[in-house]
C-alpha positions, 0 to 999 in steps of 0.5 A: 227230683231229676232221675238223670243229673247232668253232667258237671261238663254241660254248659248249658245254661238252662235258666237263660233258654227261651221258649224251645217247645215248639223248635223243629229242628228235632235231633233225636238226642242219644246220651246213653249207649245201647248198652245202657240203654238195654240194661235200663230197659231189662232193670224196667221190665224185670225188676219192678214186678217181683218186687212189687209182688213180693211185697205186696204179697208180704204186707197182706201177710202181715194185715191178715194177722192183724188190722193194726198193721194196716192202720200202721201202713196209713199212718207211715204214709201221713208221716212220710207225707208230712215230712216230705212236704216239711222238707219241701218248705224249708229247702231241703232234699226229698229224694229219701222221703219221697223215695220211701213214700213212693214205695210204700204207696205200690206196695199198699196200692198193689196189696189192696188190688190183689184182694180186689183181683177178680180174673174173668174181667181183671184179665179183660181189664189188663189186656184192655190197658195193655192195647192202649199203652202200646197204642200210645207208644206207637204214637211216640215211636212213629213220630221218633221214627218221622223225625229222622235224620234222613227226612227232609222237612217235606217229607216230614210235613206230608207224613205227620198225618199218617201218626197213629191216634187212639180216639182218631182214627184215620186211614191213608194210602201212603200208610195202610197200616193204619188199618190194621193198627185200628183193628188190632184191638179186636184180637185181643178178646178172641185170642184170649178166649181161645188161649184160656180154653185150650190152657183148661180144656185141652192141657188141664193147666189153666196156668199155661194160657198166659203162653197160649195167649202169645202164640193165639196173638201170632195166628191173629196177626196172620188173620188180620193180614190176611183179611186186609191182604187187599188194602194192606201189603204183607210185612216182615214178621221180622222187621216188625219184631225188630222194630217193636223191640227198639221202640220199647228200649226207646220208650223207656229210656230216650231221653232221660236228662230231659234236657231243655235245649232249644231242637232236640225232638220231644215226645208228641205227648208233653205228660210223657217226656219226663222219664219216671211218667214212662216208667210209671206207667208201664210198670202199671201195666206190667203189674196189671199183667202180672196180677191177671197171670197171678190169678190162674197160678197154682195155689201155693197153700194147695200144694202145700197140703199135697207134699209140695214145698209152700216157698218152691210154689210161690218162687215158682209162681213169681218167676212166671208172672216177672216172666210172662207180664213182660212177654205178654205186653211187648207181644201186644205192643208188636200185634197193636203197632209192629207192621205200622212201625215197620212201614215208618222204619222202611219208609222214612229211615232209608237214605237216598245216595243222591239225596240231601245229606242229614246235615242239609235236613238239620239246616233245611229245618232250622231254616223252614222253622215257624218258630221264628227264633230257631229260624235266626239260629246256624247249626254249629254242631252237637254237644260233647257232653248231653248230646243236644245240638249247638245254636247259635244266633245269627247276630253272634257270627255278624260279630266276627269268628276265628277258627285255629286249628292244625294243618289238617284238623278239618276246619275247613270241611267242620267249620267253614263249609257247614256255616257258609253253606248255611248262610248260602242256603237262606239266601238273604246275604253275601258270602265271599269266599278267600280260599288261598290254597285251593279246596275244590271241594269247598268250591264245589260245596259253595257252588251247588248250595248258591245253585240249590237256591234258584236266585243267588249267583255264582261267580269266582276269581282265579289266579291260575293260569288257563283257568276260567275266573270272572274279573274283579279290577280294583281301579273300576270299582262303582265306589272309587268315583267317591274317592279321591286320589289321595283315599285310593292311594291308600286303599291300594297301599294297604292292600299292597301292604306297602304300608309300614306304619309310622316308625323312623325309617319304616314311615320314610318309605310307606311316603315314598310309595305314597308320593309316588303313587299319588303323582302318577295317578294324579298325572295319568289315568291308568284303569288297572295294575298293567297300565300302571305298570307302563307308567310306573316303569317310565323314569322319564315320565315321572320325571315330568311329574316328581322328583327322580329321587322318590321314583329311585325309593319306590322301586319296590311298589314298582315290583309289586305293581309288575307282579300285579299287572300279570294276573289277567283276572285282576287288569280286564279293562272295557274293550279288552274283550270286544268279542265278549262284552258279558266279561265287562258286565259281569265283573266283581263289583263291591258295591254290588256284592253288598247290594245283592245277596251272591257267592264270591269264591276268590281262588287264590292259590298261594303255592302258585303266587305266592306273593300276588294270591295275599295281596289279591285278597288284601286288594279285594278286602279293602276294597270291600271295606270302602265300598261298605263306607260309602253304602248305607248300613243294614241292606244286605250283611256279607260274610268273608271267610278266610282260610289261611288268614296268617298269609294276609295279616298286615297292620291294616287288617287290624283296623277292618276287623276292629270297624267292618262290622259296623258297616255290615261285613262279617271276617271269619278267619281260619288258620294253624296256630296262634303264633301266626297272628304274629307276621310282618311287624303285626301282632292281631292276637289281642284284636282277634280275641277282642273282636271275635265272638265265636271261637272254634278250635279244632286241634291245638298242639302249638305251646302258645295255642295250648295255653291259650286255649286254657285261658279261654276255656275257664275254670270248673269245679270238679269231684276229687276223691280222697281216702279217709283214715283214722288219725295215728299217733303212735307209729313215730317215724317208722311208717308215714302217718298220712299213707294208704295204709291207714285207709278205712275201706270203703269210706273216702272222702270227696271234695270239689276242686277248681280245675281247668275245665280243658288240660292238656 
């Protein structure tokens, strides 16, 4: 029986989890809101005791009168028992029965103890269990509290000693707190004898020492501060309350779905993490409590005899101990644990300004895991729904993945950002960024991730003018020496997107430019886009190597090689610069970039070329798609994320997204709608559905993205609400038979219905 049913929202699919009990991401789950989480730890604290009380109360009641309702109570516990466990075997439901059961139980349980209630060692004996329920919940709420956000993993690994134990005691100069939290337990006898004494001696009300026994506790925790004063600093009297409070509220009610899923933080204590254990076993101490306070109630039957009301003595007499239980265990929770909890709030909950971020934490845990793998798995975010994190493997994202979004949507700083930095962060793979239009922040991100690894390079490409870029020439890459003239041809056709495909009059100029290129490249040997121009704007020197006529048809491969000659970062040939040969050397090479893991940041800001910054990215692609052909398969995976990836669709994008996976790249595309998968003739909208397995979309407001998004997100079945009526016959046609007005109050009915799981 779950407490807390899931949400009919949550895909998680439970059944197909493996193992996650010894994840380390350790997300600190929060389904409820602090105002529901206080109400259920008031409904806690507050409502089992009077109940239990009460009955309890009634049913010894009811056996004073007569043994036969004792055998009575037995007897409907063997028949609850053997129903339920009827029920079990044939499949069907047992909450009402067990729910029956349950109660029956306490009240029997609580009944018997009330005769057996001696109130010299029964208090003892209450106290006794009080000071290890709270020791066992400092021992959680330290280990929430370690599991910080804010803690990094180093951080976290150093002060998983300082975690209070009951049966190991320990001590530690990072936490001297642990002292006193070893030497709370001696308090408790002494200020119960004090506060029972002066409750009898001094006031004549032995009732009040329940009270005297809160304000005894606070005159030991000052003693024992004291006496520790030289090992231990003096805390905050109200940051150990404050923090004594939250760790009850959490105790009870983190949580309570008990969700499966692979990183979120779990009690230290397996038995505790089901929610109703928590409950039960505080409810045991609040009752222990309450029957140690019962004890020096006043006695009702006596106050009877003496005028008073019997029923005003014994509500009395219950208010005090629904009061003074809980009072009585949060105060021993606070001396046991208040200054050792407030040490791990102050020194683990802070967050450093120049520190890492809690998204860094998160990453950096996931990526230190033992659990091998979680350490497969990228951080994608957190669910709407359950509140536990999205892990996706590793393996998902090599398949490709497509984020849509609008202009401003944020797809940069939530989707590409967090995974590139992720898998910059790991350092066992390339990440090529094509940024075309110019994000400095993504830049810097990339940049200080790639430095915080100590051994991945930065290098980036520029096409602004004045800035500094490293080189990357499409004519001197490693791998064209396996190409020949005719393959490299149509490496820099695609990338020029000269390639119009095959239909009447398109395919008569794709082998204009093709005939044309192959000649002069046959004929000359030009090392980059500017040499090419020089030789391309000769007519006279084509006309010694073809017909004048093809060179009059490619007059527009012309112009786009003009264009390209302009960009310097793209035409830095050996000798270029003879004052700095490191420019030569340290020039983009796409054989390399699969060889050693690296970052590759292409800042091509199209408002600046708009015409040149896509056919640059297009160039670098292919060129990277060759080089991968040629490579062997699996040394080292590279990543490309593409923002504004509509500008640099073209008919031979198709063919790299459909086979770069198999040879080892990884496109992760990003851009506004879905209408813009449609440009230059080209249409990707079936290829990037096919072949994306990982899709993120941020903010859909075009028609076409809306419906698509529909498509995508499924069908559900969901609760839908109707009224129910009796069937009317006799109204004719005056009032309409089916209206609200013939509702029966209180009753409806509810269906399941299939609806879109996302509507508009």
């Amino acid at each position: 029986m779950t407490l807390f049913p899931a949400n009919a929202d949550d895909l998680l699919d439970v059944a197909a989890l493996p193992p996650t009990d010894d994840t380390e991401l350790n997300y600190r789950t929060r389904p409820l809101s602090p105002a529901q989480e206080l109400r259920l730890t008031l409904l806690v604290l507050l409502v089992p005791v009077p109940i239990l009380v009460a009955l309890s109360a009634i049913h010894n009641g009811f056996i004073a009168l007569h043994v036969f309702f004792l055998h009575l109570t037995v007897a409907t516990a063997i028949l609850l028992g053997g129903s339920a466990l009827l029920r079990h075997l044939v499949g069907a439901t047992l909450r009402r029965d067990m729910t029956a059961l349950v109660v029956l139980a306490a009240a029997f349980l609580c009944g018997r103890l009330w005769t057996w209630v001696d109130g010299v060692w029964w208090c003892r004996l209450a106290l006794l269990l009080s000071w290890i329920v709270s020791a066992v919940i400092a021992r959680q709420v330290a280990a929430w509290i370690l599991v910080g956000p804010t803690v990094d993993h180093d951080t976290m690994e150093r002060w998983r000693f300082n975690l209070p134990a009951i049966l190991h005691p320990r001590l530690s100069l990072e936490c001297p707190e642990l002292l006193t939290f070893t030497l709370s337990g001696f308090v408790l006898g002494p200020a119960w004898w004090v506060a029972v004494r002066l409750a009898s001696d001094y006031f004549g009300r032995i009732w009040l020492w329940p009270l005297g026994f809160v304000a005894c506790l606070h005159i030991g925790w000052l003693l024992l501060h004291v006496i520790t004063c030289l090992f231990v600093p003096w805390p905050s009297w109200e940051r150990s309350w404050r923090i004594t409070l939250q760790a009850v509220v959490l105790f009870l009610t983190y949580d309570p779905h008990q969700t499966p899923a692979a990183g979120v933080f779990r009690f230290p204590a397996r038995w505790l993490r089901p929610i109703a254990v928590r409950w039960g076993m505080v409810v045991a101490v609040l009752m222990a409590l309450a029957f140690a306070c019962s004890t020096s109630c006043p006695d009702a039957v006596a106050a009877s005899s003496q005028g008073r009301s019997l029923l005003g003595q014994l509500m009395t007499n219950l208010i005090l101990v629904t009061v003074e239980a809980p009072l009585l265990f949060v105060t021993i929770s606070w001396l046991t644990a208040g200054s050792l909890l407030a040490r791990f709030d102050a020194e683990l909950s802070g967050t450093a300004e120049d520190g890492p971020t809690e998204w860094d934490n998160y990453v950096d845990r996931i990526i230190n895991s033992n659990d091998k793998l979680e350490s497969e798995h990228l951080l994608a975010g957190f669910s709407r729904t359950g509140d536990y994190p999205i892990l996706i493997h590793r393996e998902i994202y090599d398949q490709h993945m497509h984020l849509l979004g609008d202009s401003g949507a944020s797809k940069t700083s939530l989707g590409m950002a967090p995974t590139a930095t992720q898998l910059i962060a790991r350092g066992d793979a390339t990440v090529v960024i094509v940024d075309l239009k110019g994000d400095k922040a993504l830049f810097e991100a990339c940049r200080l991730e790639a430095a915080r690894t100590g051994n991945m390079r930065f290098r980036w490409v520029s096409n602004e003018v004045g800035h500094s870029s490293y080189s990357f020439n499409p004519f001197l890459q490693s791998h064209n020496q396996s190409l020949s003239v005719e393959q490299f041809v149509q490496e820099i056709l695609q990338g020029l997107s000269l390639d119009h495909g095959i239909a009447y009059g398109a395919g008569y100029f794709t082998a204009m430019n093709e005939i044309v290129l192959t000649n002069v490249l046959k004929n000359c040997r030009a090392r980059s886009f500017r040499e090419l121009d020089r030789y391309l704007s000769d007519q006279r020197f084509y006309a010694r190597v073809g017909h004048a006529e093809d060179w009059a048809q490619a007059r527009h491969l012309g112009s786009l090689v003009s264009r390209m000659a302009a960009t310097e970062s793209i035409n830095v040939v050996p000798g270029m610069y003879p004052d700095q040969p490191n420019v030569q050397t340290e020039s983009i090479d796409a054989c390399n970039v699969f060889a050693e893991p690296q970052v590759v940041y292409l800042w091509l800001r199209s408002a600046i070329e708009p015409s040149n910054a896509p056919a640059i990215a297009r160039l670098f692609l292919w060129s990277m798609f060759n080089a991968a052909s040629h490579n062997p398969p699996g040394k080292n995976r590279v990543y490309f994320f593409i923002d504004e990836f509509q500008q640099v669709i073209s008919e031979g994008i198709r063919l790299i997204f459909e086979q770069f996976r198999d040879l080892g790249g990884t496109l992760i595309a990003a851009h506004q709608t879905a209408g813009q998968l449609r440009r230059q003739g080209s249409d990707l909208g079936e290829t990037i559905d096919s072949c994306t397995a990982v899709k993120q979309v941020f903010r859909a407001s075009g028609l076409e993205s809306l419906e698509r998004l529909e498509k995508l997100a499924g069908k559900k079945l969901d609760k839908v609400a109707y009224w129910m009526q009796p069937k009317e016959t006799t109204t004719g046609n005056l009032i309409d038979r089916l209206d609200t007005y013939h509702a029966v109050d209180g009753l409806l009915n509810v269906r399941l219905v299939e609806q879109d799981r996302l509507n508009r």
